[in-house]
Structures are given as structure tokens and as C-alpha cells.
N, C-alpha and C positions, 0 to 999 in steps of 0.2 A: 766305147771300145767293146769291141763281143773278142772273148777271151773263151779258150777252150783247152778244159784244163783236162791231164790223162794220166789216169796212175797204169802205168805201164805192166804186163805181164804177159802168158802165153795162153794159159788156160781163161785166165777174165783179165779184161783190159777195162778197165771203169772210166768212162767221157764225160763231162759237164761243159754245156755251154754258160755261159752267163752275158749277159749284158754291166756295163757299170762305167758309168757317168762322173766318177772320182768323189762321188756321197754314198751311191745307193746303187746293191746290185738287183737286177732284175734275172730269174732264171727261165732259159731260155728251153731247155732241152737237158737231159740225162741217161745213164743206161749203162749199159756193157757190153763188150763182144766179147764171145764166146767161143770158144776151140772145144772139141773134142777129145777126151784124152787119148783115145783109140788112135787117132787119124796121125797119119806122119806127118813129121814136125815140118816137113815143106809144102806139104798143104795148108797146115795149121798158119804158117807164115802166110800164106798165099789169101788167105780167107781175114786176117789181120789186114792187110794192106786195102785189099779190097773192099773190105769194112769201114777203114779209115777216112779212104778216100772216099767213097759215098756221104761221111760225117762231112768232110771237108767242106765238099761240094755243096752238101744239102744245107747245112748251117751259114759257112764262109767268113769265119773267122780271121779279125786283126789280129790274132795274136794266137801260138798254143804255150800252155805252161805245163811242164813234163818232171814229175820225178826222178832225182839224180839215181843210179843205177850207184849201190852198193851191196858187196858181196858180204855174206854173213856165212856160216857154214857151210851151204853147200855149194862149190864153183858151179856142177855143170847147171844147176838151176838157175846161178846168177847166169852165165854164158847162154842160155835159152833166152831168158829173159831181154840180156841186152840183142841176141838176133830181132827178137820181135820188138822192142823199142828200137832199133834202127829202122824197119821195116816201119812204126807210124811216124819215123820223122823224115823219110825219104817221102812218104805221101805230103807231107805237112812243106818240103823242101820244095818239091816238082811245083807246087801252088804259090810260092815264094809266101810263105805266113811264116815269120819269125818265131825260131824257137827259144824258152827260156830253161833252163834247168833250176830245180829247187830238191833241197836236201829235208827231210823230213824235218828235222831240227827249224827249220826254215817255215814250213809251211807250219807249226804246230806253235811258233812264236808268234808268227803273222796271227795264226785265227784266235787264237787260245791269250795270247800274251805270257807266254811259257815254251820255253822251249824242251822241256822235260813232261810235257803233258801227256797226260793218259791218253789211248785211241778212241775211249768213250767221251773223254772232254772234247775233241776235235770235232768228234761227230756229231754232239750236240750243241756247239757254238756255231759248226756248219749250218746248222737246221734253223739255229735261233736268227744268224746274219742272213740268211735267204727267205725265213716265213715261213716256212715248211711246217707241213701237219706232223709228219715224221723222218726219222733220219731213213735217207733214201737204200733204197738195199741193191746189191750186192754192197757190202765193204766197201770193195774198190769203187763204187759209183760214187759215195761220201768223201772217199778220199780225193777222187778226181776233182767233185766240186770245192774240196779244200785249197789243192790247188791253183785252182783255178783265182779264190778271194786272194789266196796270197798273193799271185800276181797281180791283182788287181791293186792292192794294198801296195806291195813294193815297185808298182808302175805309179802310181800319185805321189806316194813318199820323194819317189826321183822327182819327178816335174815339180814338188813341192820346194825342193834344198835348190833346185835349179831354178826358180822363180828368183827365190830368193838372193842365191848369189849372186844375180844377177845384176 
């Protein structure tokens, strides 16, 4: 299954592909797209979609796994935010590749096996489950590939209970 995982935002959008076979993931591809903070925010959208859909295309992913959108102090950065997380799950729709949503608590249990985990423990469990020489940079690009293992983790776990009920 090639899972493509995306920690969503306006300014850095963080992507991880991976590969994973229900033992072992393989990493496929990483990075960010990047906005301008100058540039109007409907460009900014426009350059997001754009960029997504070339991800899509060029990787072509079973599956994307996307950070649930919560608001913390400030609305309008949450309400930016969810524009441009609409904007890479409409690229992600158009291609028919099913979305999942994960809540931080979510993703930080799967990697970590805590769901109160530091962002440093995430990022270095991320690094330790992929092999990596180091935790990949932007932020967001660690988090995307966090992600991304959760999905992969909460996609076997299902087929695992559903093997079995069976």
C-alpha cells in the first residue's frame, strides 16, 4: 500500500510518501510546499493545489492520511488553514485516492505508543520506524511522515480484528 501522508497548512504543507507491506515501511519520497507570506491568499491556495496535484500524480497513492483540523487560539489561522486543507483534499478527491483523517492524539499513540507524547518523541520514533539518518526537516515534513505510519499501523490493525472476526 503507498500511503501519503500530509500535515496540512498554508505557509508549509509537509508530504511523506511511504510504502508498507503490513510489517515494514519503506520511504518513498518527502518534503513541503511552500507559500509565500507576501502573496495573496488565493494564490497561495492556487500554488497548494497545484503542488498537490503534481504530488499525486507523480507518486499515485492508495491511500492519503491528513491531520484532523483543530482550532486552538487563533480562528482565522484555523479558517486559513482548513481553506488550504480543502484545497489538497479536493486534488486527492478529483484522483479518487481515499482520505483518512487523524487527530494528533491519534498519530502520537500509533508512533510513540502514548498519546501524550512530546513532538520530539514523535519525531524520533518517526526516524527510528523509517531508518533514517535524521529527523527530516521542515517539522511539518516529520509530522507528515508520522502520519502517514499511523495510517499505515491503523490500516493492518483493521484487516488484523477483521481477519480475525472472521
Amino acid at each position: 500500500m503507498r500511503i501519503l501522508g500530509i500535515d496540512p497548512g498554508y505557509a508549509i504543507i509537509g508530504y511523506g510518501v511511504l510504502e508498507y507491506d503490513g510489517r515494514s515501511f519503506k520511504t518513498i519520497a518527502f518534503g513541503a510546499i511552500t507559500t509565500e507570506a507576501h502573496t495573496p491568499f488565493t494564490e497561495r491556495l492556487s500554488d497548494i493545489y497545484r503542488d498537490m496535484c503534481t504530488i499525486l500524480d507523480t507518486y499515485r497513492p492508495d491511500t492519503m492520511a491528513i491531520e484532523k483540523l483543530y482550532f486552538n487560539t487563533n480562528q482565522k489561522t484555523g479558517i486559513d488553514v482548513a481553506q488550504a486543507r480543502g484545497v489538497t483534499i479536493l486534488a486527492a478527491a478529483q484522483r479518487a485516492v481515499p482520505v483518512t483523517e487523524y487527530t494528533p492524539l491519534q498519530v502520537k499513540q500509533s508512533v510513540v505508543g502514548y498519546g501524550r507524547a512530546e513532538k520530539k518523541q514523535v519525531m524520533e520514533m518517526t526516524r527510528k520506524i523509517l531508518g533514517l539518518a535524521s529527523v527530516p526537516k521542515p517539522d511539518d515534513t516529520a509530522d507528515a511522515l508520522a502520519i502517514a505510519i499511523c495510517h499505515g499501523h491503523t490500516m493492518n490493525s483493521q484487516r488484523i480484528y477483521h481477519n480475525i472476526g472472521e
